[in-house]
Structure formats: structure tokens, C-alpha cells
C-alpha positions in Angstrom: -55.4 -115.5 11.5 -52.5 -115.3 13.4 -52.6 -113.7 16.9 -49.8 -111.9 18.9 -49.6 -113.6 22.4 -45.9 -112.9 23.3 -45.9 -109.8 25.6 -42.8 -108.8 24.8 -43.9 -108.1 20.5 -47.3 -107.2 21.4 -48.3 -103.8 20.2 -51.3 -101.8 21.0 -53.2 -99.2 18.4 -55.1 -96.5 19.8 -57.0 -94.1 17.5 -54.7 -94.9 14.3 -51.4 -94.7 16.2 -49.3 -97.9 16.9 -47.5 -98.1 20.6 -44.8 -100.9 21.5 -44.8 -102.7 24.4 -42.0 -100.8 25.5 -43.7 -97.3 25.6 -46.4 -98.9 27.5 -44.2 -100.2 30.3 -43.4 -98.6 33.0 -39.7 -98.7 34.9 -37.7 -97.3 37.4 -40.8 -97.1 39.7 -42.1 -94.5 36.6 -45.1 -94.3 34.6 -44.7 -95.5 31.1 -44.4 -93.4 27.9 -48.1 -94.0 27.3 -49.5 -93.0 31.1 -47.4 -89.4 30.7 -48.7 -88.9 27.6 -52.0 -89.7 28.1 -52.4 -87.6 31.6 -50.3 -84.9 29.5 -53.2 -84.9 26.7 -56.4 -85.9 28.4 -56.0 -85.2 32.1 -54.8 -86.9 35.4 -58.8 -88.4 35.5 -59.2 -89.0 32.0 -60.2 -92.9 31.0 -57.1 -92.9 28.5 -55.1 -92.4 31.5 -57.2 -95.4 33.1 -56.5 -97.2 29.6 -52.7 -96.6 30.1 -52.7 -97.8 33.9 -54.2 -101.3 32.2 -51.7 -101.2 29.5 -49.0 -100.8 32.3 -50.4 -103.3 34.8 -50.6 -105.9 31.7 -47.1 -105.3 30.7 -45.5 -105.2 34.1 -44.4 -108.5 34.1 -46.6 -110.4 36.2 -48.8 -113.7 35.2 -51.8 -112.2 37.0 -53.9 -109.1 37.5 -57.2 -108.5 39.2 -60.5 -107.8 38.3 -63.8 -107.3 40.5 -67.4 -108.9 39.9 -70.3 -106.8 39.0 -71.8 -107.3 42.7 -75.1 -107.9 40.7 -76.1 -109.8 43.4 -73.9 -109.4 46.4 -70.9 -107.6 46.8 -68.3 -107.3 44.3 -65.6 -109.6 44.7 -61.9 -109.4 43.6 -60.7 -111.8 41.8 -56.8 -112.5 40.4 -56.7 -113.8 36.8 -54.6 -115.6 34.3 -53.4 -113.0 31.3 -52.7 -116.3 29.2 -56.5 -117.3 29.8 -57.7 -113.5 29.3 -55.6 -113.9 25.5 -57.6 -117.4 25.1 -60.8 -116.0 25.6 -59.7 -112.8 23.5 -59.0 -115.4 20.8 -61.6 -117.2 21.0 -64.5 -114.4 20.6 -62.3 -113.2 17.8 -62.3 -116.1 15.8 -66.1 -116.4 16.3 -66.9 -113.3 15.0 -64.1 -113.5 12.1 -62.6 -109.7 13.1 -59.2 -109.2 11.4 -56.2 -107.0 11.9 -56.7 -103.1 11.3 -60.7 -103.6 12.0 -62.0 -100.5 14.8 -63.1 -101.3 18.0 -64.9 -99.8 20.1 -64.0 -99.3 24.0 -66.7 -97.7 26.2 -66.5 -99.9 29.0 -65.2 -98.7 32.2 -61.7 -100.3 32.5 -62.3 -101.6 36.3 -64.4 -104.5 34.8 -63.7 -107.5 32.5 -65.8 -106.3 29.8 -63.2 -103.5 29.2 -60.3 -105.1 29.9 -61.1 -107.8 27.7 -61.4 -105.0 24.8 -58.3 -104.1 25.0 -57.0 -107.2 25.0 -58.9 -108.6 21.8 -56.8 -105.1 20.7 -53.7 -106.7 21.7 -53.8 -110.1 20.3 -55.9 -109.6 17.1 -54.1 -105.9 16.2 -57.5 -104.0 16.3 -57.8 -100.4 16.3 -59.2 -99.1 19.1 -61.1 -96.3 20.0 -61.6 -95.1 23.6 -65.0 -93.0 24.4 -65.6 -92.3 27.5 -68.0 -94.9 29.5 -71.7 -92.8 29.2 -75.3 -93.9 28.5 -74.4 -92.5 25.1 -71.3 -93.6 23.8 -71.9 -93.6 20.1 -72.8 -89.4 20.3 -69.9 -88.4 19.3 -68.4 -90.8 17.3 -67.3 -89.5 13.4 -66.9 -92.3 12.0 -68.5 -96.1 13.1 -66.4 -98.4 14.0 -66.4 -101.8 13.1 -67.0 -103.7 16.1 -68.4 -102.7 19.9 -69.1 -104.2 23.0 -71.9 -102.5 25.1 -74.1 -102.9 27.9 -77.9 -103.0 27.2 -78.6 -99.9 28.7 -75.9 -97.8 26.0 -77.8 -100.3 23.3 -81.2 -99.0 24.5 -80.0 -95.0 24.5 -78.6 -95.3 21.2 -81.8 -97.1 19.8 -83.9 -94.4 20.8 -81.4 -91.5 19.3 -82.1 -91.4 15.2 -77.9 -90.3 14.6 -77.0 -93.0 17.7 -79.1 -96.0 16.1 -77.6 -95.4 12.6 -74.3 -95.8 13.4 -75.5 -98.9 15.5 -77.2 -100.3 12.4 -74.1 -99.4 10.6 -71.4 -101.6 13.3 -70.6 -104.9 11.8 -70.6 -106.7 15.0 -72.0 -105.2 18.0 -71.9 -107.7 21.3 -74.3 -106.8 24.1 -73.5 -108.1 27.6 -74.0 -107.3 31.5 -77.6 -107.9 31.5 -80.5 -109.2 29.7 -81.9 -108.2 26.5 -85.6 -108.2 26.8 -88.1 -108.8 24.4 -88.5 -104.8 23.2 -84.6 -104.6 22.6 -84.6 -108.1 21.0 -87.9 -106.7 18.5 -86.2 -103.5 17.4 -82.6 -105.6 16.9 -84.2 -108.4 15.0 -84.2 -106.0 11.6 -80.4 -104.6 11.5 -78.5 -105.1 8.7 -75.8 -106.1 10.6 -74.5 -108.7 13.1 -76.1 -108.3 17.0 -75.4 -111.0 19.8 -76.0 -111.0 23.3 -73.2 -112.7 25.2 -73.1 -114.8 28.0 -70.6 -115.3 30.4 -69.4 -113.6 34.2 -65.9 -112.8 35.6 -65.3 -115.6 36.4 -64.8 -116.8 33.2 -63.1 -113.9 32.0 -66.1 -112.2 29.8 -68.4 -114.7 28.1 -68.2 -117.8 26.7 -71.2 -118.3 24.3 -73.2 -115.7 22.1 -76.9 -115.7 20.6 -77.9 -114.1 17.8 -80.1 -111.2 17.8 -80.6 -109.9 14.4 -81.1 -111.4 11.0 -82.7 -114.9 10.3 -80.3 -116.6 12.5 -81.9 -115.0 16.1 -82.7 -117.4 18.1 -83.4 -117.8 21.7 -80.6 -120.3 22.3 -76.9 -119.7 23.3 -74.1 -121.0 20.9 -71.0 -121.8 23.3 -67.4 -121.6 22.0 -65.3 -124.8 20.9 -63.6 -125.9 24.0 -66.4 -125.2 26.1 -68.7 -128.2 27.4 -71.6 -128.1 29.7 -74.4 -129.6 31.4 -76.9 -129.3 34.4 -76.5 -129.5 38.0 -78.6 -132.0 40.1 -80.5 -128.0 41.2 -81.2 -127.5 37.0 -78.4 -124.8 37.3 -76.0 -124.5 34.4 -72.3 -126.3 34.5 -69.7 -124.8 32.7 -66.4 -126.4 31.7 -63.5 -123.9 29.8 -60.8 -125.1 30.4 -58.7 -122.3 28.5 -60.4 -119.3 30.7 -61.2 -121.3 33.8 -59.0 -124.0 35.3 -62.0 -125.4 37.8 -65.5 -126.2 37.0 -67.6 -123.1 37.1 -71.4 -124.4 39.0 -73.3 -121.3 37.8 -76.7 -120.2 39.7 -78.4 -120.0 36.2 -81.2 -121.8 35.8 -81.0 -123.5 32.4 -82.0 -125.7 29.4 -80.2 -127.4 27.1 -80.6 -128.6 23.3 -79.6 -131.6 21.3 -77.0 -128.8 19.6 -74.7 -128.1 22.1 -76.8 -124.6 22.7 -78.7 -123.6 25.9 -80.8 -121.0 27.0 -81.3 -119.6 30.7 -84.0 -119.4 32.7 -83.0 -117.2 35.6 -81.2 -117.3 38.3 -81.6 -120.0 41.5 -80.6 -116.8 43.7 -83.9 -115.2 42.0 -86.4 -117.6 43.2 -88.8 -116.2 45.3 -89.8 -119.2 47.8 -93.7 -117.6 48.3 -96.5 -120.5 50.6 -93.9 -123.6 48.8 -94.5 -122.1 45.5 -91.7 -121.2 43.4 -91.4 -117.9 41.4 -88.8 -116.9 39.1 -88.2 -113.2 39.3 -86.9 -112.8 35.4 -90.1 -114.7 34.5 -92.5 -111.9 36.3 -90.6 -109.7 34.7 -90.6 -111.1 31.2 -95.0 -110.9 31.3 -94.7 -107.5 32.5 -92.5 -105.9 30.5 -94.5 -105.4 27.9 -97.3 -103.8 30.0 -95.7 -101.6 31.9 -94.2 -98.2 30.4 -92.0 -97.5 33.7 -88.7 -99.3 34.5 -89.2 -101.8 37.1 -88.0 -104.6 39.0 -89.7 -107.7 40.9 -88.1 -108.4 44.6 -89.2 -109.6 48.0 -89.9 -109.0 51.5 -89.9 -110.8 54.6 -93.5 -112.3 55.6 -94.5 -114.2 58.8 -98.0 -115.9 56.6 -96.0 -116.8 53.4 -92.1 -116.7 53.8 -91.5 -114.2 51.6 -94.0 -111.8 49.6 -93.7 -110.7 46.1 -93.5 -106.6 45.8 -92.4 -104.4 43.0 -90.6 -101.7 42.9 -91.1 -98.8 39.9 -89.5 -95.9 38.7 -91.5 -92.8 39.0 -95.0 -92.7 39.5 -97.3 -94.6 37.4 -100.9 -95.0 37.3 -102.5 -97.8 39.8 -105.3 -98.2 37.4 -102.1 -99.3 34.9 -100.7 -101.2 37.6 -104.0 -103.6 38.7 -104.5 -104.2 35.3 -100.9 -105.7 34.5 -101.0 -107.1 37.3 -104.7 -108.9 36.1 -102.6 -110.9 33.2 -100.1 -112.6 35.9 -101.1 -116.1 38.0 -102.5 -115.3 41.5 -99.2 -116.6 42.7 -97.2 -114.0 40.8 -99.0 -110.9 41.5 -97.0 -108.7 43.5 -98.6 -107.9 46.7 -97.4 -104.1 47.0 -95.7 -101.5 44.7 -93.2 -99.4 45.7 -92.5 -96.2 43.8 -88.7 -94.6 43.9 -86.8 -92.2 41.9 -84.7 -94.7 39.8 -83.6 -98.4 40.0 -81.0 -99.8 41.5 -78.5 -100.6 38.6 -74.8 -101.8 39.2 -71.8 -100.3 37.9 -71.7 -102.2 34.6 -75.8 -101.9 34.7 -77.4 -104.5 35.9 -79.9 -104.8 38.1 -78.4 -104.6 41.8 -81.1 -107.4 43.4 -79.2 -107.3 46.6 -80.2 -103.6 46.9 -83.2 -103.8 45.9 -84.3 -106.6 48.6 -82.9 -104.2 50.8 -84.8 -101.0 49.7 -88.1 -102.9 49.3 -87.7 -103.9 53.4 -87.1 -100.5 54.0 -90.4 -99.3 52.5 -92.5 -102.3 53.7 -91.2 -101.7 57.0 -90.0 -105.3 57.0 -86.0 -106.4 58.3 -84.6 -108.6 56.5 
């Protein structure tokens, strides 16, 4: 297909209605067309105002705008990137997934993060139609009709899922894309039926939204990431994934994913080196606690750490609510000695980031607080 990559001719169409690149400009220290209509229509706050400010920051001129990291981790960074890179990766998820001109898509993702921005640009340079919804846990409620491609988080996925209207129309999108966090196994089981086309993508920021998918439905799900052409990668001496994209990221991108690669180009991650819990000299990877207890425990939880003057550190869990300790122990029974947390800590909800995913950093930090431990 072709693809519109000169600024100057690039159109955007929002909810059936075409704009130029001039209307979403601003000038004369102004807003553009588009920002005074928008606030005019939906209100000052409104995230097709935020939608406009993108518009106008993408056509002001410059080669660069910035985004900010997830702070999944740590805290969020800001980062300036390459609006010719942003179009390559557009491009390049595009042609994967075969969209064409005209087809819907769906924006519920706030616009302060690569994930949304990245929607609207697919918009830009593939001439999709795209339909703003406010960012929610529920973004398909009040959709009439269902579009024909969507990006969303896996908490939005795992709303809709359990809403009869919500998971119809989710059946119903031809391509759906989930990213900012893991799919675990219960999403992956109650994908693995649709009709229609579910991957889970990876990428970060840093490499301007992701850079390989996995299928999740259909016969072709599979545990293993497919990258895009262009992209190579291999291992670090550590076992942590090596990424080289040239077309989004000028350097070489040493991840802090644990990963494994196949004889096809494909990999599939582990967890992350940041997530290893360092327990007596023995190793524990948090997603792989985790993964076992998923499917035993009914309340959200996540595995961290605490200071401990014996071991190092000391496995400890943290859980949403109050559950059971008789449900507890007994999860608890199916893990190696060496991963069994050593305390529980019950709070009102999970620390989540902004583009929901689990906030480790904060959670290290809360579980001190209860254990009485500094960190």
C-alpha cells in the first residue's frame, strides 16, 4: 500500500471527517483549527483536545517530540524522538497486520504515552479512521459500532472480557493488539477461541511502541514472539535480550529482559534481570512466582521483596483485599521451598502505572513499609 510520510500532504480522519495538515497547525503563536474546535465541542480537558495538542505538536515543524517511559520500574523518563522513525514503526506494524486505508481504529490510550501517539500516527500514514474514546477500564461500553482494529492495555482487555456487550464487540475487532504488560495464562485461555486476530506486542519507548507480536488466538498462538523485518537480535553475555531496529532506534537497545531464542528468528521472554530476587545465592524470577500462582489465587497480586540481614533479600507478597490464609498456605504448598513467600501483605489495590503495569518500584517500597524494613 502506499503510505503518506510527507507532513506537509498528510491528512488525519477523525470519526468520518477528513482534516488537512493545515487545520491541524497552529500559527501566529495560535492554536490550530482543530485545538478550537475540539475545546469548542468537547471541553478545555477533553482528550480530543489532548488529541489536537498531538496533532499540533506533530505538525509544528520540528524533527522531534517527546514522550515519557511507563516508570514500570523506576521513574518515568523523558525521552526526545524521531517523527521519521515514529512513521517507520507506524509502517511497519501496519504492514504486518495488512490494515488498509478507510479501516477504524481505535484510540483509547492516553495521549502522554507512545502507545497513543503511535495510534494516531498509524492514522496518519496509513489513512485510518480513527475513533477517540476516552482512556477508561472500559473503553469498548459505548462504542456503536466496532471498529476494525484497537490497541489496548491488558487490563481494558480483561474488563471487556468479563462484560457480555464489551467481549462481543472484542470478538468482533479484526485485529486487536494488546500491550503494556503481560498477558497471563487466564487472558491467553479465554483469547485462544476468538474468531478474530489477537497479538500481544512487545516492545518499550524506547523503541517507539513494539517491535514484534505473538499470536494469541486461532491455531497460530504460540508462546514465541515474531519480530518485524529489519529487526535482528540476540542475547547479552547476562541472557538479556539485544535488540537492533535500526528504522525506530539508531543505537543498540540492551534490554533487561530475560530471554530465549529459536532457530526462527522468534523469541520469547523470561522476565526481567531487574525482577530477580537474589534470596541465600539463589535466584528467583518474580514473573515466574507469579505465573504458578496465578491460577490459584482469586485476588490480584504481586511478588516483591524486602530487605533481610539472614538471606539478602526475602520474598513477600503483596494482595489485594483480604483473602483467606487457609487459600494462601495452600498455594503457597505447590511452590519450591525457595519460592514461597515468607509474608503476605494485604492492601486495598495494587500498585499499577499509568499505562497499567505493575509499578515494582512501588511495590518494593510499600512492602518495606509494612515489613518494617528500609530499603
Amino acid at each position: 500500500m502506499t503510505f503518506h510520510t510527507d507532513f506537509s500532504r498528510q491528512t488525519i480522519t477523525i470519526e468520518g471527517t477528513t482534516y488537512s495538515a493545515a487545520e491541524a497547525t497552529p500559527s501566529d503563536g495560535r492554536q490550530s483549527a482543530l485545538q478550537e474546535k475540539f475545546r469548542r465541542e468537547y471541553g478545555e480537558e477533553s482528550f480530543h483536545a489532548t488529541l489536537a495538542d498531538f496533532l499540533a505538536e506533530w505538525f509544528d515543524g520540528s524533527d522531534t517530540l517527546k514522550v515519557h517511559t511507563s516508570g514500570s520500574t523506576g521513574t518515568p523518563k523523558e525521552l526526545w524522538v524521531e517523527k521519521r522513525r515514529m512513521m517507520n514503526s507506524a509502517m511497519m506494524t501496519v504492514s504486518f497486520l495488512n490494515l488498509q486505508p478507510g479501516n477504524t481504529a481505535l484510540l483509547c490510550m492516553p495521549m502522554q504515552y507512545i502507545a497513543g501517539k503511535m495510534v494516531v500516527v498509524r492514522a496518519l500514514v496509513a489513512g485510518l479512521n480513527l475513533w477517540p474514546v476516552e482512556p477508561s477500564g472500559h473503553p469498548l461500553k459505548y462504542l456503536k459500532k466496532t471498529p476494525d482494529f484497537a490497541a489496548m492495555i491488558p487490563l481494558q482487555v480483561f474488563n471487556s472480557l468479563a462484560v457480555p456487550e464489551e467481549c462481543s464487540t472484542l470478538q468482533r475487532t479484526a485485529h486487536l493488539i494488546i500491550g503494556g504488560g503481560a498477558v497471563d495464562t487466564d487472558m491467553e485461555a479465554a483469547l485462544k477461541h476468538f474468531p478474530n486476530a489477537v497479538w500481544s506486542t512487545y516492545g518499550m519507548t524506547e523503541t517507539l511502541s513494539h517491535i514484534a507480536l505473538r499470536r494469541l488466538s486461532g491455531p497460530e498462538a504460540s508462546l514465541w514472539y515474531t519480530p518485524f523485518e529489519d529487526v535482528s537480535l540476540c542475547l547479552s553475555e547476562t541472557g538479556t535480550l539485544v535488540i537492533r531496529a535500526p528504522k525506530v532506534c539508531k543505537e543498540i537497545l540492551v534490554t533487561n529482559d530475560m530471554a530465549e531464542l529459536n532457530a526462527d528468528r522468534q523469541f520469547r521472554i523470561i522476565g526481567r534481570r531487574d525482577n530477580i530476587i537474589n534470596t541465600g545465592g539463589v535466584k528467583v524470577q518474580i514473573e515466574q512466582v507469579e505465573t504458578a500462582l496465578r491460577p490459584l489465587l482469586a485476588s490480584p497480586f504481586m511478588i516483591t521483596s524486602v530487605p533481610d540481614p539472614k538471606f539478602g533479600e526475602r520474598i513477600v507478597m503483596l494482595i489485594q483485599g483480604h483473602t483467606e490464609k487457609e487459600e494462601i498456605e495452600k498455594a503457597f504448598a505447590s511452590l519450591p521451598p525457595y519460592w514461597r513467600p515468607k509474608q503476605t501483605f494485604s492492601i486495598d489495590s495494587l500498585p499499577l502505572t499509568g499505562t497499567g503495569k505493575p509499578d515494582r518500584a512501588t511495590a518494593r517500597r510499600t512492602a518495606c513499609e509494612k515489613a518494617g524494613r528500609h530499603l
